[in-house]
C-alpha positions as CSV (number, residue, x, y, z in Angstrom):
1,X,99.2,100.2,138.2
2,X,97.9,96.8,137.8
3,X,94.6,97.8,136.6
4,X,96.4,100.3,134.1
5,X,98.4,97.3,132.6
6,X,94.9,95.2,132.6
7,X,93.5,98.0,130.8
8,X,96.2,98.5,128.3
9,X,96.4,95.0,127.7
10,X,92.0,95.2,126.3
11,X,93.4,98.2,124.6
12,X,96.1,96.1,122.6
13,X,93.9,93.0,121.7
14,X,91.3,95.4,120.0
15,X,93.7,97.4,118.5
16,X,95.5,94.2,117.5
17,X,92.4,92.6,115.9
18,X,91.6,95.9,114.1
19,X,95.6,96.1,112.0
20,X,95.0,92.3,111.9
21,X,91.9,93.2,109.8
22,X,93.5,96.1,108.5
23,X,96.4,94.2,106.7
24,X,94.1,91.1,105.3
25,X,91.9,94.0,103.9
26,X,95.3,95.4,102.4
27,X,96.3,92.1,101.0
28,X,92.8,91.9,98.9
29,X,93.0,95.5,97.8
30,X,96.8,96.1,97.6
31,X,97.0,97.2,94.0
32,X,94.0,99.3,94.7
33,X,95.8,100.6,98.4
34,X,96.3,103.7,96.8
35,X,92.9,104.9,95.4
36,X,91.5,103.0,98.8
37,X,93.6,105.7,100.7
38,X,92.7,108.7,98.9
39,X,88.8,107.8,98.9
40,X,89.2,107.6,102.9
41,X,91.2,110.6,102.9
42,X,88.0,112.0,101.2
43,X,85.5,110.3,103.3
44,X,87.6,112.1,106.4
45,X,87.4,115.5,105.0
46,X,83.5,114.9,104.2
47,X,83.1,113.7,107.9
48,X,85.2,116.8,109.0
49,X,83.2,119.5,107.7
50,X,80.1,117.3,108.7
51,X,81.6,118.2,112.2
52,X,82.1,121.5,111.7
53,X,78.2,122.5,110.2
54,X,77.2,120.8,114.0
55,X,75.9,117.0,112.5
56,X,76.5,114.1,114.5
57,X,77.5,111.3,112.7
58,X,78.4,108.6,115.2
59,X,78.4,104.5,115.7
60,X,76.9,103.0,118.4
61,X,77.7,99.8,120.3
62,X,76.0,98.3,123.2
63,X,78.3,96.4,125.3
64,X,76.9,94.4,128.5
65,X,78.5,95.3,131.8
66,X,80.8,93.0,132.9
67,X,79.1,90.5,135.8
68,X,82.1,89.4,137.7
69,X,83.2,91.7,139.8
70,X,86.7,90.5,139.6
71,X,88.8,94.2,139.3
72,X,91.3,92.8,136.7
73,X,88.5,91.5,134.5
74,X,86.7,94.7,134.9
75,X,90.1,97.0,133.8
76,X,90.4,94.9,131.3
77,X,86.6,95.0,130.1
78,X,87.3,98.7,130.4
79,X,90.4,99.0,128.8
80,X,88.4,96.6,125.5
81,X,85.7,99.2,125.7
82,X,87.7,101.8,125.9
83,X,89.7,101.0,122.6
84,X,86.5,100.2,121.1
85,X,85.2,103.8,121.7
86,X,88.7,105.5,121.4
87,X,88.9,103.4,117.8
88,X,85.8,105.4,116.6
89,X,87.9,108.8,117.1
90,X,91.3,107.8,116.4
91,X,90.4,105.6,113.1
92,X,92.3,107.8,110.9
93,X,95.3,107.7,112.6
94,X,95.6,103.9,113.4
95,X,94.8,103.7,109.6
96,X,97.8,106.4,109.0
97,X,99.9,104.2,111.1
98,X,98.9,100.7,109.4
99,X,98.6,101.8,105.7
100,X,102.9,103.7,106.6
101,X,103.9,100.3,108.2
102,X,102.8,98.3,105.3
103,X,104.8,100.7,103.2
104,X,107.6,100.5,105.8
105,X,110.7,99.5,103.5
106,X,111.4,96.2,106.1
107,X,108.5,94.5,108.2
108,X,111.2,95.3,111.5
109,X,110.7,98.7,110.5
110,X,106.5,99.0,110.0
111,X,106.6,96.8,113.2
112,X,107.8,99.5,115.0
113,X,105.5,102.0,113.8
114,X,102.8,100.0,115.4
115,X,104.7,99.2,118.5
116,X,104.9,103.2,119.0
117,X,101.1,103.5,118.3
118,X,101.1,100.9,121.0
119,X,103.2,102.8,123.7
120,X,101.3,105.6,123.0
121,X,98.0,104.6,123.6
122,X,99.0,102.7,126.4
123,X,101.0,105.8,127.9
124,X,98.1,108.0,127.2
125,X,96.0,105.1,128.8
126,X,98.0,105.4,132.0
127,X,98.2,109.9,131.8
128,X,94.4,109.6,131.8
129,X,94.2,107.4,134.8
130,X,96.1,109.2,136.9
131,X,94.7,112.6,135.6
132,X,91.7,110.9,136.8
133,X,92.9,110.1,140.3
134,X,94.8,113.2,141.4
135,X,93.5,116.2,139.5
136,X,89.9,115.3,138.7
137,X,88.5,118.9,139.9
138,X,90.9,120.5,137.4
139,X,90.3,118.2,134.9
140,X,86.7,118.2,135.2
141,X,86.9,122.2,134.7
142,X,89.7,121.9,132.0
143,X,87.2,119.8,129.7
144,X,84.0,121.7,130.8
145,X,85.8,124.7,129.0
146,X,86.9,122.6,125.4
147,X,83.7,120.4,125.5
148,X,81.3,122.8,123.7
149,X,84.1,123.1,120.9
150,X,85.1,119.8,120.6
151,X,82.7,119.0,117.5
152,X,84.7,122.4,115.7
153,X,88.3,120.6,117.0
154,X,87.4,117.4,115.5
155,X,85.8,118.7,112.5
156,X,89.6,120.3,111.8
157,X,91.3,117.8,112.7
158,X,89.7,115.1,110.7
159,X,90.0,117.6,107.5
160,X,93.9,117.7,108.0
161,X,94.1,114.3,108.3
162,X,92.4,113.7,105.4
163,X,94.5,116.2,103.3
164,X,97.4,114.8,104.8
165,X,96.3,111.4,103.4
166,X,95.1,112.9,100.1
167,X,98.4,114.5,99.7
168,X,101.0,111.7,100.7
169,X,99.3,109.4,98.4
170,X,99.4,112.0,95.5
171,X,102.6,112.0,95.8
172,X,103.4,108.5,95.4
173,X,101.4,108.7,92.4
């Protein structure tokens, strides 16, 4: 459980740095938030059906393994890489998260949007570890079967979240 918390805590500082850059980016563009919204409600849709004709469009990062072999240093090395890789897929929907909290009526209120984004990483950080440790055979079978479609799942999701975001901001409009 200690590693988990290690792990969680990498997770939060790059997830912190990313709405830290997030809101200084809304700052400069907040009368322009809107149009910046729909455009990356666009660019999610074009990236969705990108998925779903088979192209790959991906980010690569080369990270240097950790040297130390200290086992907290290494969860949380893991749990930073994690959140960088994790942050490639779930982009849209820390962006959902940021863009409603700054639009949260009171700053206690937009706080605890993130804080839930938070829990839920960190709760889905600690589900995978333990998937990991006591039903690896099932798992690995579980994802052999979805892996060949993920590309077609992704594709779809990343279209509805970018209607979704289309949509809410057309009807601030």
């Amino acid at each position: 459980m200690k590693l988990a918390i290690w792990s969680i805590l990498g997770i939060l500082l790059v997830y912190s740095i990313a709405g830290g850059l997030i809101l200084v980016a809304a700052q400069l563009l907040k009368d322009y938030m809107k149009w910046v919204a729909v455009l990356l409600g666009a660019v999610l849709i074009i990236l969705g059906i990108l998925n779903l004709m088979g192209k790959d469009v991906s980010l690569s990062l080369h990270v240097k393994e950790p040297t130390t072999k200290s086992e907290t240093k290494e969860a949380f090395a893991f749990g930073v890489a994690y959140a960088i890789g994790a942050l490639g897929c779930l982009f849209p929907l820390f962006l959902i998260v940021v863009t409603q909290a700054l639009a949260a009526p009171t700053s206690f209120e937009g706080g605890s949007y993130i804080f839930a984004y938070f829990v839920g990483m960190g709760g889905m950080m600690v589900v995978v570890i333990l998937l990991a440790i006591y039903f690896r055979q099932f798992l690995v079978q579980g994802l052999r079967k979805i892996l060949p479609h993920m590309n077609q799942i992704t594709g779809v999701l990343l279209i509805l979240a970018g209607v979704y975001i289309i949509h809410y901001q057309l009807v601030l409009f």
